[in-house]
Backbone bond lengths (Angstrom), bond angles and torsions (degrees), N, CA, C in turn:
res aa  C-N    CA-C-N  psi(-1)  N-CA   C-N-CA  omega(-1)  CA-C   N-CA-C  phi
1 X - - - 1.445 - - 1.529 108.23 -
2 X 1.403 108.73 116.65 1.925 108.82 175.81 1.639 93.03 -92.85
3 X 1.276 95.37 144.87 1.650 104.52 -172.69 2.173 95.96 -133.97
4 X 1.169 113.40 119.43 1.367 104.54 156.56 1.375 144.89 -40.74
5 X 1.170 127.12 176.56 1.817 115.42 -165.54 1.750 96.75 -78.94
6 X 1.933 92.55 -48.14 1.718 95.30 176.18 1.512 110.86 -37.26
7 X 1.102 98.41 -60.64 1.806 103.91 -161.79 1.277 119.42 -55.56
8 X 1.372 105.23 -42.67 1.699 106.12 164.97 1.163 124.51 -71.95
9 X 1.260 135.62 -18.47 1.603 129.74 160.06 1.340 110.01 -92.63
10 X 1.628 119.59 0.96 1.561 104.26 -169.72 2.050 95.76 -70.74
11 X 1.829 103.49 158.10 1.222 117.60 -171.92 2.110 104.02 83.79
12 X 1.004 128.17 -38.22 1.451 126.67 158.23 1.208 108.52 -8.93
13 X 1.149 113.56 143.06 2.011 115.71 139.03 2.045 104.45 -71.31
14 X 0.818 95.54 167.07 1.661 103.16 175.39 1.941 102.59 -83.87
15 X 1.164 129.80 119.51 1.334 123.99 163.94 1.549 120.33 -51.27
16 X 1.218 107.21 140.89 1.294 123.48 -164.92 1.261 106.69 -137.89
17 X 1.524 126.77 168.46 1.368 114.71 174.51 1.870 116.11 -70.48
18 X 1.234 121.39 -174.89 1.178 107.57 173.42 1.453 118.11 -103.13
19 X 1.309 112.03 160.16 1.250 133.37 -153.68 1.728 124.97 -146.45
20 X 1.348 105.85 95.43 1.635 92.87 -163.80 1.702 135.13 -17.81
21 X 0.816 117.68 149.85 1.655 123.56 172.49 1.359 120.44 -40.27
22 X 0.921 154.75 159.14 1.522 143.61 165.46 1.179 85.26 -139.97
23 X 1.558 95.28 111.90 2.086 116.56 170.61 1.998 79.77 -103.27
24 X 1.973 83.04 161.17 1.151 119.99 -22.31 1.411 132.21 -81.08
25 X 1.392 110.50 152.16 1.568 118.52 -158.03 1.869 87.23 -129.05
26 X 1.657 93.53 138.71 1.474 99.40 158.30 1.396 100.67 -122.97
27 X 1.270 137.15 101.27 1.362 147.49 146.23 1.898 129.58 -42.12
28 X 1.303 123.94 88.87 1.301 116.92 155.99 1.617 120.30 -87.87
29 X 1.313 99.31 138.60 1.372 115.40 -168.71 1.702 108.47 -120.09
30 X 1.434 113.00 93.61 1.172 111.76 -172.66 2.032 120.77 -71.68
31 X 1.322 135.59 138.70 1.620 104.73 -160.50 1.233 105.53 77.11
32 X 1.404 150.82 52.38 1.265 145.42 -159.63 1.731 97.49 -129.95
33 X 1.042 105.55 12.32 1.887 96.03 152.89 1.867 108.81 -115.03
34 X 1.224 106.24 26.19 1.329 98.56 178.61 1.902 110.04 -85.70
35 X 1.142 116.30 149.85 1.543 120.58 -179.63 2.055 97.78 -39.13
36 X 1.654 104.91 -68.31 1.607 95.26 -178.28 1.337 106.87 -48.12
37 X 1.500 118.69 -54.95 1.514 109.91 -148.76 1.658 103.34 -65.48
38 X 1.084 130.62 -12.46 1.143 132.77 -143.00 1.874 98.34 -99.26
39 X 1.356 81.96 -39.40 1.684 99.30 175.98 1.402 117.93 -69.96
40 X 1.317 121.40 -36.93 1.221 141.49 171.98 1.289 114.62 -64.19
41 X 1.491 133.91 -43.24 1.176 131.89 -165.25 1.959 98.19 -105.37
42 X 1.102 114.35 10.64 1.407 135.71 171.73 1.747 97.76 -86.27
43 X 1.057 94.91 -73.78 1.656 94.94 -159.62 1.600 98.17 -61.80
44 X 1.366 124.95 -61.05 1.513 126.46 177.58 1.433 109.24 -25.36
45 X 1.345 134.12 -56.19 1.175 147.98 -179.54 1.209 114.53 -64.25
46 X 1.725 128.39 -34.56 1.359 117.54 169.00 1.899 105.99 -74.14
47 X 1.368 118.53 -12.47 1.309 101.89 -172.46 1.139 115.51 -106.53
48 X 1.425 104.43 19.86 1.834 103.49 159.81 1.774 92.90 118.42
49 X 1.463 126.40 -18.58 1.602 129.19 -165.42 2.070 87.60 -62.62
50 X 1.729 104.18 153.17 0.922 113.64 171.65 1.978 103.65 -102.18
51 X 1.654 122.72 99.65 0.988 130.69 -149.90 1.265 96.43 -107.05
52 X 1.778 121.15 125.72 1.646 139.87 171.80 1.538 110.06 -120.94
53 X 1.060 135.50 132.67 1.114 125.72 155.37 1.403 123.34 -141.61
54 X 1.404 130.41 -161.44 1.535 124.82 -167.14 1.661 103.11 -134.69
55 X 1.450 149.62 157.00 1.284 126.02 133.67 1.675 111.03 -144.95
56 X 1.308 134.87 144.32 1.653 124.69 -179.28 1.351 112.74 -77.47
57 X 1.460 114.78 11.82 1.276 107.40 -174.47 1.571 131.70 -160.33
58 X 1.845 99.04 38.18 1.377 142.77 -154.12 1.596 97.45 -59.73
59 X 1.020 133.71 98.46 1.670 129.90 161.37 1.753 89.46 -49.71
60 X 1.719 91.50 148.05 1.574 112.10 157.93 1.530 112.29 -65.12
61 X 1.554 119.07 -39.56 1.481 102.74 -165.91 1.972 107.84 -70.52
62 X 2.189 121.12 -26.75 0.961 100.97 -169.33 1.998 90.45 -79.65
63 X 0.847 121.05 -34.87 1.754 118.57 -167.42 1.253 88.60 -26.08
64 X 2.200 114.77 -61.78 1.772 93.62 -161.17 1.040 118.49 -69.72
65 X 1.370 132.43 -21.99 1.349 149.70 168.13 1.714 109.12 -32.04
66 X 1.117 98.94 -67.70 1.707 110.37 176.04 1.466 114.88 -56.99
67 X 1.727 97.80 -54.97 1.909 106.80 -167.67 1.674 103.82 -57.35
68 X 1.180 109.11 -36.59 1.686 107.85 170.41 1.255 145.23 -83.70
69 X 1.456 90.61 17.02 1.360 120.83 175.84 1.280 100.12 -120.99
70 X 0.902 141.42 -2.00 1.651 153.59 176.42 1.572 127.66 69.61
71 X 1.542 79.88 14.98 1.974 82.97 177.07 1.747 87.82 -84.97
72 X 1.841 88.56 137.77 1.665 92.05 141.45 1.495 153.33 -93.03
73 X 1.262 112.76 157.56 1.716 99.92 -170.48 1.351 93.76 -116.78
74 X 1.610 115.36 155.19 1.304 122.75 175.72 1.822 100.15 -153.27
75 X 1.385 98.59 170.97 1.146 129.92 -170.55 2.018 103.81 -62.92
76 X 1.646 101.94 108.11 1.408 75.70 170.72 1.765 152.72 -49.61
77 X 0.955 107.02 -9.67 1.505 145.96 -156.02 1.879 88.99 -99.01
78 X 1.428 126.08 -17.08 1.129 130.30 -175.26 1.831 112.41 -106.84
79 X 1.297 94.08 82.40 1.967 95.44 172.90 1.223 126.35 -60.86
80 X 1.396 127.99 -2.64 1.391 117.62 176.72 1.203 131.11 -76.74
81 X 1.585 119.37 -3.69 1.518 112.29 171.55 1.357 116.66 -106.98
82 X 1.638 119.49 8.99 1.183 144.61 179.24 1.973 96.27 -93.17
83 X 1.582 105.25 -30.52 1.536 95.14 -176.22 1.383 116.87 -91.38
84 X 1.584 94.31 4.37 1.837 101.42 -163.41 1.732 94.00 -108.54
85 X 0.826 117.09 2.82 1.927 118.47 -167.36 1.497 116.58 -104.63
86 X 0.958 143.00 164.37 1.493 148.87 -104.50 1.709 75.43 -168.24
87 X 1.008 118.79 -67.43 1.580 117.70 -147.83 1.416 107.41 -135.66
88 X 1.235 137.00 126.31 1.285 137.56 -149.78 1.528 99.12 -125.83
89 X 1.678 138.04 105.60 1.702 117.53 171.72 1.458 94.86 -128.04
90 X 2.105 94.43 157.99 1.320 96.85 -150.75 1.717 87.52 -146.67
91 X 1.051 121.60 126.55 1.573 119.68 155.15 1.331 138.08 -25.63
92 X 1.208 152.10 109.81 1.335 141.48 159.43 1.009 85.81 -22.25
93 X 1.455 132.26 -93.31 1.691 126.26 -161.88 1.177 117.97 15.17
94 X 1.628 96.73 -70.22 1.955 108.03 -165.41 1.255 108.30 -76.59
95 X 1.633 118.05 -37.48 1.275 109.82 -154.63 1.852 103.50 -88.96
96 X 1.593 113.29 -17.04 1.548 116.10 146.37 1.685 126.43 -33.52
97 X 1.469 99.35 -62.72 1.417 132.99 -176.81 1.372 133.51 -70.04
98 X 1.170 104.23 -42.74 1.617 139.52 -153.76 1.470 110.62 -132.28
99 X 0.985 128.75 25.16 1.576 123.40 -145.16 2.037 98.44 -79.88
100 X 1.262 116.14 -25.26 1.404 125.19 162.96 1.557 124.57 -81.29
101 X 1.738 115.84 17.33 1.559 125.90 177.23 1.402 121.04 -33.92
102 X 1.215 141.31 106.93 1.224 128.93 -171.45 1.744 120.49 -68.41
103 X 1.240 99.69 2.06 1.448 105.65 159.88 1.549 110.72 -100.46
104 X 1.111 122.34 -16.20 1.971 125.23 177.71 1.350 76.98 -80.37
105 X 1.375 141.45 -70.37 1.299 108.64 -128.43 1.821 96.83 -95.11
106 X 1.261 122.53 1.34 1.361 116.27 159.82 1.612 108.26 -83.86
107 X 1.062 137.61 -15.45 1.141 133.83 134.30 1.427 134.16 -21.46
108 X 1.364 111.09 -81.35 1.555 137.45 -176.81 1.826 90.42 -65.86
109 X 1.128 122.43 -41.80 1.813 123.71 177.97 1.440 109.97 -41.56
110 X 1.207 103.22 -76.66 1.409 130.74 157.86 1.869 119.59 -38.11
111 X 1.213 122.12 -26.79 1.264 114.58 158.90 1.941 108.35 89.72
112 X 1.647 85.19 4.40 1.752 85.68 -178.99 1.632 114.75 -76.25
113 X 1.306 130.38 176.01 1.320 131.14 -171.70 0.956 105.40 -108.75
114 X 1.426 117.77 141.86 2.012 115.11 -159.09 1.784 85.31 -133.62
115 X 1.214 95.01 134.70 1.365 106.12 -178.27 1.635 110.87 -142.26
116 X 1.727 95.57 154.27 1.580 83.58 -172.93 1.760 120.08 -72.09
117 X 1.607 107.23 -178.37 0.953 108.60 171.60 1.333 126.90 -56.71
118 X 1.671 105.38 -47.41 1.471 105.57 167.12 1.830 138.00 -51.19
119 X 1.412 74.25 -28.71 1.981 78.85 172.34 1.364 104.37 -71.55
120 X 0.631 91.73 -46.42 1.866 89.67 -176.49 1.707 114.70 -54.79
121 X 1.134 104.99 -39.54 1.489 109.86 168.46 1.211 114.60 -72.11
122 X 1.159 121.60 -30.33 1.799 136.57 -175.15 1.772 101.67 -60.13
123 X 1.870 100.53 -51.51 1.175 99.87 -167.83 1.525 126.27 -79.10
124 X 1.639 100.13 -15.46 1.802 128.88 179.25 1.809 97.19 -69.25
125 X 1.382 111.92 -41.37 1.387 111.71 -172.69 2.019 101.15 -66.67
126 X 1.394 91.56 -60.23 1.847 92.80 172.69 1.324 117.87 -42.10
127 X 1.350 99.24 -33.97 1.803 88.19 -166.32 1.455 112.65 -79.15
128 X 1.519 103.33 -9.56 1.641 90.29 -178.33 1.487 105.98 -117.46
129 X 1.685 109.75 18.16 1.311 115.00 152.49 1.665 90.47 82.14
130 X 1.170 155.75 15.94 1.289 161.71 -175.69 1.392 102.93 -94.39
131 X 1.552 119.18 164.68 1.452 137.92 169.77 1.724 95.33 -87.54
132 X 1.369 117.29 155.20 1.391 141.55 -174.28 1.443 96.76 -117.78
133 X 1.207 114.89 138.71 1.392 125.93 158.98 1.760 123.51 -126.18
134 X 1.185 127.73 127.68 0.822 126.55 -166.44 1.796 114.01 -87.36
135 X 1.469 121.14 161.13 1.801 103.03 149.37 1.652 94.03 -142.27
136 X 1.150 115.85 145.54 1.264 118.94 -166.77 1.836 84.60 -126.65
137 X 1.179 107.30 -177.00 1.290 134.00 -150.72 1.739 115.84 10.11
138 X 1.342 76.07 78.34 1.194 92.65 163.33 1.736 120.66 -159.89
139 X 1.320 127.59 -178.91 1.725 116.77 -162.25 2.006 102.00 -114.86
140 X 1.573 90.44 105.76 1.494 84.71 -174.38 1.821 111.03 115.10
């Protein structure tokens, strides 16, 4: 399936620069064993964010990675930490792939604001007042 740039960000917030966190924040991160998402729901969680996310294809080594960082992971197929969250970010990945996620579209149901992974990192970098560095071509 070829999908356009629109189509894969359609439902997005529009990117913006970043902008500290505003706790308190409960963050679900749908795709949350991905290298970004993983990073993203890392830093949120060291800055006080209450961090949930979902993935179909969770390695054991990131689960402990996350669980000891105190975000939880759950079963995608499980909407309740999608109904408990403030702020919803999600990979191109899925929304390429997945663009009918039954956690996006209990999301978008719900009326919450789904933003990418990168904002979220954008805003983790602001919040601790640090420079961001990017690496582009590359997967993840």
């Amino acid at each position: 399936m070829t999908r356009s740039i629109s189509e894969i960000g359609a439902g997005l917030a529009p990117s913006r620069p970043g902008a500290p966190l505003l706790l308190p924040l409960t963050l679900h991160i749908v795709g949350i064993g991905g290298t970004a998402a993983m990073g993203a729901a890392l830093h949120a969680a060291a800055l006080g964010a209450l961090v949930t996310g979902c993935d179909s294809h969770l390695s054991r080594e990131t689960a402990t990675v996350l669980e000891t960082a105190g975000v939880q992971v759950s079963d995608e197929s499980d909407l309740a930490p999608v109904n408990r969250a403030t702020l919803v970010a999600v990979s191109k990945a899925i929304t390429s792939t997945q663009p009918n996620h039954p956690q996006l579209h209990a999301a978008r149901a719900a009326g919450l604001p789904i933003v990418s992974l990168q904002q979220v990192i954008a805003d983790a970098a602001a919040s601790r007042g640090g420079a961001l560095l990017g690496v582009a071509g590359t997967h993840g």
